[in-house]
C-alpha positions as CSV (number, residue, x, y, z in Angstrom):
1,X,50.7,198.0,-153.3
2,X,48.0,197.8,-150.9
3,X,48.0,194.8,-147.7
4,X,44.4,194.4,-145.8
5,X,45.0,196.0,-142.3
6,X,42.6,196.0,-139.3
7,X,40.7,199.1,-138.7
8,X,39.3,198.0,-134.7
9,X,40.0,195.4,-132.6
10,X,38.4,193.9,-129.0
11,X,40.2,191.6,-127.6
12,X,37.8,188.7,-126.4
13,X,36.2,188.1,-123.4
14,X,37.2,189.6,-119.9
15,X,37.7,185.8,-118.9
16,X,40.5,185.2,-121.7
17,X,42.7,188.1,-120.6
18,X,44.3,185.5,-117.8
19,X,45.6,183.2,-120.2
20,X,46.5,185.9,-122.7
21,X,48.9,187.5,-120.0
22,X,50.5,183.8,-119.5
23,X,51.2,183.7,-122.7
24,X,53.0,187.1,-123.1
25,X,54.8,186.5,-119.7
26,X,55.8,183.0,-121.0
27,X,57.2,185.4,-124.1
28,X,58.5,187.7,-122.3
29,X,60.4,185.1,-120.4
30,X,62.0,183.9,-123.5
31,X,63.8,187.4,-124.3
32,X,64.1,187.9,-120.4
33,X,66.2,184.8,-119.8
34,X,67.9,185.0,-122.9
35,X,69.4,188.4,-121.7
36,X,71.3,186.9,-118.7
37,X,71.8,182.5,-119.8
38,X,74.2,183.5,-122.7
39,X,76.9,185.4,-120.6
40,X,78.0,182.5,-118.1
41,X,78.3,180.2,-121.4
42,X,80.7,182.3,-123.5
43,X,83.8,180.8,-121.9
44,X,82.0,177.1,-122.9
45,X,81.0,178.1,-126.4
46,X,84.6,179.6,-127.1
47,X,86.3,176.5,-125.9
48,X,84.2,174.5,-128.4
49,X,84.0,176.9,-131.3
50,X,86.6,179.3,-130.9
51,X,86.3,182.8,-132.5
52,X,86.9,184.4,-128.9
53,X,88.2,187.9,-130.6
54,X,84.3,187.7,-132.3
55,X,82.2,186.6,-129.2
56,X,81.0,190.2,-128.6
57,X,79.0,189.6,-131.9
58,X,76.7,187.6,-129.6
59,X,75.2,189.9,-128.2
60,X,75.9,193.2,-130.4
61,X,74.6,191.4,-133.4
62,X,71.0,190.1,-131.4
63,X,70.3,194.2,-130.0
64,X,71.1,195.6,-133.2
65,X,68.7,193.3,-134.8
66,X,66.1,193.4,-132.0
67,X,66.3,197.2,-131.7
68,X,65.7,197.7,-135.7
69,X,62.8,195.7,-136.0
70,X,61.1,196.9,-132.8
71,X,59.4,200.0,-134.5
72,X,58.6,198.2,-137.7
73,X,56.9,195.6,-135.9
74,X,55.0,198.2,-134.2
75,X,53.4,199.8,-137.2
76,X,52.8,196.6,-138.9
77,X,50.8,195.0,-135.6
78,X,48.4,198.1,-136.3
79,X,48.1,197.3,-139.6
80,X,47.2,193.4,-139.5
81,X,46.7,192.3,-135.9
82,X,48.6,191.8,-132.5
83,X,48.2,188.0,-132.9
84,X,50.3,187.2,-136.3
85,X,53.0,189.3,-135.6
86,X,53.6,188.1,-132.1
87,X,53.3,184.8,-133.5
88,X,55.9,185.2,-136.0
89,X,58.1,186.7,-133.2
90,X,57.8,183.8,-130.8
91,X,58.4,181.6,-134.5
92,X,61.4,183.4,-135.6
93,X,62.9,183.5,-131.8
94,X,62.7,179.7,-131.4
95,X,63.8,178.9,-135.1
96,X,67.0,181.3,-134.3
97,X,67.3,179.0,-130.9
98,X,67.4,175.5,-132.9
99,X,70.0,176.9,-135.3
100,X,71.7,178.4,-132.2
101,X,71.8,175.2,-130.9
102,X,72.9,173.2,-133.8
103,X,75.4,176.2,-134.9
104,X,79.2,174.9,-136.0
105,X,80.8,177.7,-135.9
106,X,81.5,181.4,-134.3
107,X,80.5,183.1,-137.7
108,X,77.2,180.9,-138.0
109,X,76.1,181.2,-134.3
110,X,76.3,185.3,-134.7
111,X,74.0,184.8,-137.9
112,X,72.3,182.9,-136.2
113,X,71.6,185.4,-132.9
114,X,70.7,187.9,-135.8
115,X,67.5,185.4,-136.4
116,X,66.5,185.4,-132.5
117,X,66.9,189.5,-132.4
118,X,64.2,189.6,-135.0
119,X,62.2,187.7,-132.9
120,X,62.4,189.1,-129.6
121,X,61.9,192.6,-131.6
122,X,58.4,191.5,-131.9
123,X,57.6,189.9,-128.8
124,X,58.6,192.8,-126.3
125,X,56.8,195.8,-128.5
126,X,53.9,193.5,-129.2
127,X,53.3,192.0,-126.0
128,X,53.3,195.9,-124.2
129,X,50.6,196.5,-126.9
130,X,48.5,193.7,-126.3
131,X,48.5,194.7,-122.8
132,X,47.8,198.3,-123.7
133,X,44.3,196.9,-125.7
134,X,43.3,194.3,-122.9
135,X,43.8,196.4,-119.5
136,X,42.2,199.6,-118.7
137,X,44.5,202.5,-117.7
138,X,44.0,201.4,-113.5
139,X,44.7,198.0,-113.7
140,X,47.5,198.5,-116.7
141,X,50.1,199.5,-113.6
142,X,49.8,196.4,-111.8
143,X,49.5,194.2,-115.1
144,X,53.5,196.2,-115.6
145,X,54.4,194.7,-112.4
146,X,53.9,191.3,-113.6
147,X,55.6,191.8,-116.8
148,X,58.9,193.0,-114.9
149,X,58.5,190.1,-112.6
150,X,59.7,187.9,-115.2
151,X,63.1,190.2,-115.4
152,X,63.4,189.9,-112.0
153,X,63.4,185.9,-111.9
154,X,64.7,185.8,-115.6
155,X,68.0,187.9,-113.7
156,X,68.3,184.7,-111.4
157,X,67.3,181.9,-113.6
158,X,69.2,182.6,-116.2
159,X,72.5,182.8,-115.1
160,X,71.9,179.8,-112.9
161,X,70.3,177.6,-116.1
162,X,73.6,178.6,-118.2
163,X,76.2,177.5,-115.4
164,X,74.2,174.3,-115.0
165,X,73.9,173.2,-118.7
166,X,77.4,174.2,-119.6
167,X,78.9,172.5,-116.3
168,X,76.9,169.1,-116.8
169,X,74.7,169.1,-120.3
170,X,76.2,171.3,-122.9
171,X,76.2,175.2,-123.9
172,X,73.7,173.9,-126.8
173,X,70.9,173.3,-124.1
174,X,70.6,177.3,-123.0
175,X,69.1,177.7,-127.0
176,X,67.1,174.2,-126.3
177,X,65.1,174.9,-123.4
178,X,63.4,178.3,-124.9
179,X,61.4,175.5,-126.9
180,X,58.8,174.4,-124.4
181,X,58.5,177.7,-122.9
182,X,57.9,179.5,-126.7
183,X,55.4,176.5,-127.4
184,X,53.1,176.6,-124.7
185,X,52.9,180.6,-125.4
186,X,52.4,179.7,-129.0
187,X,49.4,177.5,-127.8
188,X,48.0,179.8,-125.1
189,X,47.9,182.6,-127.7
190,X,46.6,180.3,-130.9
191,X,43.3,178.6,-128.2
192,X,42.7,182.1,-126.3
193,X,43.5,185.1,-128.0
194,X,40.7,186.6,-130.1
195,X,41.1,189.6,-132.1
196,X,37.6,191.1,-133.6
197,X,39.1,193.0,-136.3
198,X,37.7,195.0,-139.3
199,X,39.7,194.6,-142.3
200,X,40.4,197.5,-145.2
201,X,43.2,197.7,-147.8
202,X,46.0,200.1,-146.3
203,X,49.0,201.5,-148.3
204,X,52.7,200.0,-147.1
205,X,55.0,202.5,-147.0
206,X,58.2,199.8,-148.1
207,X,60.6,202.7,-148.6
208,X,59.8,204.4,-144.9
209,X,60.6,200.7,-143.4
210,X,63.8,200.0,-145.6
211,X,65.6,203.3,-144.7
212,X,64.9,203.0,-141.0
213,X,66.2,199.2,-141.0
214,X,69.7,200.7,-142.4
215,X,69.7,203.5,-141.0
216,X,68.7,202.5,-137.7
217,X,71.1,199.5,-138.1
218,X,74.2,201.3,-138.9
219,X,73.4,204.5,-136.2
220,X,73.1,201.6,-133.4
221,X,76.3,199.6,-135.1
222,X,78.2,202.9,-135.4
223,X,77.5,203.6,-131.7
224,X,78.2,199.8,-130.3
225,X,81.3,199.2,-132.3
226,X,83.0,202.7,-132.2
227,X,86.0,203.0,-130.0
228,X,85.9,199.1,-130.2
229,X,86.2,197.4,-133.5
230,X,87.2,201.0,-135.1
231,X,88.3,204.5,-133.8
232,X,85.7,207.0,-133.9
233,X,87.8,209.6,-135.9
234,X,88.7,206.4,-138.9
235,X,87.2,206.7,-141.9
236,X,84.9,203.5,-141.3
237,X,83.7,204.8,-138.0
238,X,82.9,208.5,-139.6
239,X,81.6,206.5,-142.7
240,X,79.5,204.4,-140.9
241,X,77.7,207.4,-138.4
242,X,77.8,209.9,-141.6
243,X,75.7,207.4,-143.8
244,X,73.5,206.2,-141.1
245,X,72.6,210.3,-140.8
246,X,71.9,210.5,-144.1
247,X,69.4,207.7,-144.3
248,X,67.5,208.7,-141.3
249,X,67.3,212.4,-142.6
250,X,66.1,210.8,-146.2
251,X,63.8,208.5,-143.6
252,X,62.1,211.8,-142.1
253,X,61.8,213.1,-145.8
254,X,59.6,209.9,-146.5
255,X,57.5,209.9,-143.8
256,X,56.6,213.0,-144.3
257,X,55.2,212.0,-147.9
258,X,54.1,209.0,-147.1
259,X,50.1,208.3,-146.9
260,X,50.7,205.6,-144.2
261,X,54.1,206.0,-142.9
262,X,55.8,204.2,-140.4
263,X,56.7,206.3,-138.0
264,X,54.2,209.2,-138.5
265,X,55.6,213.0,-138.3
266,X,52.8,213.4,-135.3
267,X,55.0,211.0,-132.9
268,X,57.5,213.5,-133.1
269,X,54.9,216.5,-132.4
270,X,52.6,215.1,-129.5
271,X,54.0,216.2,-126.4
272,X,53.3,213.2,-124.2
273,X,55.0,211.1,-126.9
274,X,58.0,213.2,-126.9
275,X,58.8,213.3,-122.9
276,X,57.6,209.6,-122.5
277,X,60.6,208.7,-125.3
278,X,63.0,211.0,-124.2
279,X,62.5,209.4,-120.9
280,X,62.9,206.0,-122.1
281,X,65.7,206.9,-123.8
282,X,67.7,208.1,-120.7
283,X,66.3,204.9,-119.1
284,X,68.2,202.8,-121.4
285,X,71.2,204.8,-121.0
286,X,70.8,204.4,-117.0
287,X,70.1,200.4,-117.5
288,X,73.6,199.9,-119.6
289,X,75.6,201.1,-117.3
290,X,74.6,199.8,-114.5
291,X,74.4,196.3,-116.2
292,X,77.4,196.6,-117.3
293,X,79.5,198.3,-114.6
294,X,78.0,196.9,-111.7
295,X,79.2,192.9,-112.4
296,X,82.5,194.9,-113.5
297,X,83.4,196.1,-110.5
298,X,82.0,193.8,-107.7
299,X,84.7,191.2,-109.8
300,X,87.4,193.5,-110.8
301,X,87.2,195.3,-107.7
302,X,85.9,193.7,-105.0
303,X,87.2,190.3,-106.2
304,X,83.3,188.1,-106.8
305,X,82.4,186.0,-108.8
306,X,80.2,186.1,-111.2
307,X,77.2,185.1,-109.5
308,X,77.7,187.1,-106.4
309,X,78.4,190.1,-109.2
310,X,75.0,189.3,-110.9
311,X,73.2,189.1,-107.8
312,X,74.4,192.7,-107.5
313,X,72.1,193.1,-110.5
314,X,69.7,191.4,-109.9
315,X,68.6,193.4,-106.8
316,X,67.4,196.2,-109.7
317,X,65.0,193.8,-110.6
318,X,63.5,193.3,-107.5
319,X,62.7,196.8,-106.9
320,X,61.5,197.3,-110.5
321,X,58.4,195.1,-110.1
322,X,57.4,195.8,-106.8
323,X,57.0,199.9,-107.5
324,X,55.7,199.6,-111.4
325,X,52.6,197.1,-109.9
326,X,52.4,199.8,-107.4
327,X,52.7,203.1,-109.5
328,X,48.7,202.9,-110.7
329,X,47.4,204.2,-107.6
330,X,49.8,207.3,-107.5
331,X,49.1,208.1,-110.8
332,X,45.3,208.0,-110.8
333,X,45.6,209.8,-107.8
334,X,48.6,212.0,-109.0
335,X,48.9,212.0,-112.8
336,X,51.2,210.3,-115.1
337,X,54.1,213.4,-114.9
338,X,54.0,213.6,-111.2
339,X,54.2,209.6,-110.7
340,X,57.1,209.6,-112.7
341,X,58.8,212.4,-111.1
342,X,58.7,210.7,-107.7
343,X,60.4,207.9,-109.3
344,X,63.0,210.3,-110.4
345,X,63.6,211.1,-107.0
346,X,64.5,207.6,-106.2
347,X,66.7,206.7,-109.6
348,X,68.7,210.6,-108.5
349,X,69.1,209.2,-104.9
350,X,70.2,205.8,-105.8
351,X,72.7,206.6,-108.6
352,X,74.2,209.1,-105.5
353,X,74.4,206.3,-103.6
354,X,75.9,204.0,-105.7
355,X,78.5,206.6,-106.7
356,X,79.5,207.0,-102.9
357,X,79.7,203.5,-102.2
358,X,82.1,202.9,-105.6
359,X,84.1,205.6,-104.1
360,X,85.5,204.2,-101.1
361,X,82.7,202.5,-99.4
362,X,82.1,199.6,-101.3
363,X,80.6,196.0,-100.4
364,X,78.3,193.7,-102.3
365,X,75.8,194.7,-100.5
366,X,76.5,198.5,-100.7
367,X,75.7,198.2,-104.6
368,X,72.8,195.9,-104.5
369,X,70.9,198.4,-102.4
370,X,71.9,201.4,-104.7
371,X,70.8,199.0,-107.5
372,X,67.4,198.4,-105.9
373,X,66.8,201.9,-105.0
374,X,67.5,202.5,-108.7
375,X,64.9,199.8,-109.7
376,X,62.3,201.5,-107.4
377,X,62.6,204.7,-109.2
378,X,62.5,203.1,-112.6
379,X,59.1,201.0,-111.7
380,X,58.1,204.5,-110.8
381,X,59.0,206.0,-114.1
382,X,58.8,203.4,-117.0
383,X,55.7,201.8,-116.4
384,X,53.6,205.2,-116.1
385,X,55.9,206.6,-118.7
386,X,55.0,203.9,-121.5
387,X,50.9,203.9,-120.1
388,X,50.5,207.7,-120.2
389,X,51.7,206.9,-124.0
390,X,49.9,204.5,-124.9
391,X,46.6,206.1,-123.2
392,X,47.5,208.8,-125.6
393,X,46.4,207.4,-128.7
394,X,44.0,204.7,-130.2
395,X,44.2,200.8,-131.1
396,X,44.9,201.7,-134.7
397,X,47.9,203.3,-133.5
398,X,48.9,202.2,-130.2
399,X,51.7,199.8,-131.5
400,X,54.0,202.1,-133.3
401,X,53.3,204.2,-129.8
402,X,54.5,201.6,-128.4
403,X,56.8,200.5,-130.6
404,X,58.9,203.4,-131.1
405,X,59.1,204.1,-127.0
406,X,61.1,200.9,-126.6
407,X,62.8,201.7,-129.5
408,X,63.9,204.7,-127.8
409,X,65.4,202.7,-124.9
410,X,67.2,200.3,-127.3
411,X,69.0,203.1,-128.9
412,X,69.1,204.9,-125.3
413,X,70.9,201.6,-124.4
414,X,73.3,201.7,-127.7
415,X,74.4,205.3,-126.8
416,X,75.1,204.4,-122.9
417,X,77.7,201.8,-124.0
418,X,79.1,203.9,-126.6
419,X,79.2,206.9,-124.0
420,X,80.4,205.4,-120.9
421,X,82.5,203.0,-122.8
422,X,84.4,206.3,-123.9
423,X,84.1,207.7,-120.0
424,X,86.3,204.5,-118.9
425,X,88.8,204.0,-121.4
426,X,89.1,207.9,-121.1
427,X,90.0,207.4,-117.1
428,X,91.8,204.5,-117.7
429,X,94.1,205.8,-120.5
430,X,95.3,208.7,-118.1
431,X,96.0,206.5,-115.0
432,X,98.3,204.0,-117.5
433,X,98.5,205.8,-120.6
434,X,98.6,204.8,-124.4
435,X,97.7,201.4,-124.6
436,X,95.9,199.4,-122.2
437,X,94.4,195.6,-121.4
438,X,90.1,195.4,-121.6
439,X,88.9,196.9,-118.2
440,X,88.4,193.3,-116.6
441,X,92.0,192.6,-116.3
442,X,92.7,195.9,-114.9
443,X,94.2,196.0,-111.8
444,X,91.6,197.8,-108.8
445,X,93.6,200.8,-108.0
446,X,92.8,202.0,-112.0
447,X,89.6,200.1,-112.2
448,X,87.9,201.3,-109.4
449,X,87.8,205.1,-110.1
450,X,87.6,204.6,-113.3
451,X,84.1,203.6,-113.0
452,X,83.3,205.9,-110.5
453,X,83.8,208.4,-113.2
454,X,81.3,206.3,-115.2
455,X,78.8,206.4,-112.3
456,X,79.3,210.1,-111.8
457,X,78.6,210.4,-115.7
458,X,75.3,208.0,-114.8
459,X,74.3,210.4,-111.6
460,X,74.3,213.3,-114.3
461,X,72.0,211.4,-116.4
462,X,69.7,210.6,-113.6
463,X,69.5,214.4,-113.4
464,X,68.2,214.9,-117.1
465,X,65.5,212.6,-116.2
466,X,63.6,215.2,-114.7
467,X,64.0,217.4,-118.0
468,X,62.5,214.9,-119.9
469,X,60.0,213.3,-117.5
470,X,58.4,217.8,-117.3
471,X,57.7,217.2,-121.2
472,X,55.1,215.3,-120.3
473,X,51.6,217.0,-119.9
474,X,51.0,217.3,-116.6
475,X,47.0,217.0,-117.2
476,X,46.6,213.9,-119.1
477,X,43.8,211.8,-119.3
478,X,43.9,208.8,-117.3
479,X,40.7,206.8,-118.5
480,X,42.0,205.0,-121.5
């Protein structure tokens, strides 16, 4: 079967980019809060639905979801526009908030999550893209800035919005109040975004995107739920990895035969796309552990709470921002490789910092500042990372570009927890042996080096960066 897809597209007039950025920030915004509001209402949700021993779901369910769909929406945004398929993300996100907020049980809210990971799987892939076809390669850096702005306030607005409506509204509220915010990108995008396409038919290649769903499902499932729901030596957690392997191999079979496949074999070939996803891959290894470690130990350890902890956080967000908008004038000046090995420099130096200050010198503010010296180097990193990529290729095929480099972090991010989750329980296990309580009601003399071990793990992986990041041409174009 054949589907009309668009051979060019122009974006319309220089004027309409303003309110075309709005409207992906405003989209953005919906994923970014979403990331942080949910976590101060779990104690809220479980008290009026119960299910705690399936709360994780929450959120494992939503990044398995939004991590399968990401490439898929990529290729199929180069085949019939930017426009209807972040359209249908924004739609499907705020359909899978209303049933969110009307959900009646655990079970149905975790389907329901499910339905809002498909969505946000579309609107972070497709609103990089649209970016990538509206901004040249100069201003493209500073556009980045903006779009992890709206991480940096989502960090603080969204845990503050979730303590509010589950203190004095209700827990249903944190799904309610992505509806204005999804509709007035909705409109923005509907009035002001042209696309000036060229249609022709173009071959769907249904079998490439059904065996990456599973397979990429159960590889990201066998990673987040090993060592958790199931030993990684059981038969369901060898079943489960084994299986997803064999899909992903008959996957890389298909796409080689395929006439229009979905991830092409020349992703994996092009060496710009092969450092820039190898980076982001270790980037979303880096990001996992410190969100998750980070809030761990300022309450396990240094006895916060949880706001204090996410503050903690939240100062990797600040830094993030402020060196992406200004990585564009090192790398016109410097190249993509070399812009992103200075940023190396600062993600090496901060995860040394925060591994001394977890190992005896540690205060709030100790692990804020390694955070934000950490966010510094990623700005540094990711946003020249993902341009030099997407400057690398054409309209026609800059969203599976794009598309599979944040799939590359999502799966970066799935192997983090399944890696460092195995680093802790490892330390823990020897300090107490056989069985032992979750990490958060650990006491701090077995917490606390425990997770230093995590961090030294993360310091090491800060390291390969620079392996990855040397893949990467250094003469590259830069006038895309």
């Amino acid at each position: 079967m054949t589907s009309p897809a668009i051979e060019r597209s122009a974006v319309g007039l220089r004027s309409e980019r303003g309110p075309v950025l709005l409207a992906v920030m405003l989209a953005t915004g919906l994923v970014a809060i979403d990331a942080t509001i949910l976590a101060t209402a779990v104690p809220s949700i479980v008290k009026d639905l119960g299910g705690f021993s399936q709360f994780p779901w929450l959120f494992s369910v939503y990044l398995l979801a939004q991590s399968v769909s990401v490439p898929l929406y990529g290729k199929f945004a180069d085949l019939v526009g930017r426009k209807p398929m972040m359209l249908l993300g924004i739609a499907l996100f705020l359909l899978g908030s209303v049933l969110c907020g009307v959900a009646w049980s655990m079970v149905s809210l975790i389907v329901f999550r499910a339905v809002q990971g498909l969505g946000a799987g579309a609107i972070l892939p497709i609103g990089q893209t649209i970016v990538g076809d509206m901004y040249s390669v100069a201003e493209r850096a500073r556009v980045q800035g903006y779009l992890a702005s709206v991480w940096g306030i989502s960090s603080v607005v969204g845990p503050t919005l979730g303590g509010a409506f589950s203190d004095y509204l209700s827990w249903r509220w944190i799904f309610y109040v992505n509806l204005p915010i999804g509709l007035a990108a909705t409109v923005a995008l509907v009035r002001r975004f042209r696309e000036d396409v060229t249609r022709r038919p173009h071959t769907i290649d249904y079998a490439g995107a059904g065996l990456l769903a599973v397979g990429g499902s159960l590889l990201i499932l066998g990673l987040l739920e090993g060592g958790v729901e199931w030993a990684w030596a059981s038969p369901t957690g060898i079943a489960v990895l084994l299986t997803a392997v064999v899909l992903l191999v008959a996957f890389g079979v298909v796409e080689r035969r395929a006439v229009e496949p979905i991830l092409p074999v020349w992703t994996f070939r092009k060496r710009v796309l092969v450092g820039a996803n190898a980076t982001s891959l270790l980037v979303g290894v880096l990001l996992i552990g410190l969100t998750s470690y980070v809030p761990l130990y300022a309450q396990g350890v240094l006895g916060t709470g949880a706001l204090v902890a996410g503050f903690a956080v939240a100062a990797l967000t600040v830094g993030w921002p402020i060196s992406a908008a200004l990585s564009g004038r090192v790398y016109l000046r410097r190249g993509f490789r070399d812009t992103a090995l200075f940023g190396s420099v600062f993600a090496i130096g901060g995860s040394v910092l925060l591994l001394w200050v977890v190992g005896g010198h540690a205060t709030v503010w100790g692990l804020a500042g390694a955070c934000m010296v950490i966010g510094l180097g990623f700005g540094f990193i990711a946003a020249p990372v993902l341009v030099a990529a997407q400057s690398s290729t054409d309209w026609s095929t800059r969203g599976v570009v794009t598309g599979t480099n944040m799939f590359a972090r999502s799966v970066g991010s799935a192997l983090g927890i399944a890696a460092f989750g195995a680093i802790a329980n490892a330390a823990v296990t020897r300090r107490v042996g056989g069985t032992h309580p979750s990490l958060e009601h650990l006491p701090a003399g077995v917490l606390s080096p425990s997770i230093r071990e995590v961090y030294l793990a993360s310091a090491i992986t800060s390291v390969l960066l620079v392996a990855a990041i040397v893949i990467i041409p250094r003469r590259l174009s830069t006038s895309g």
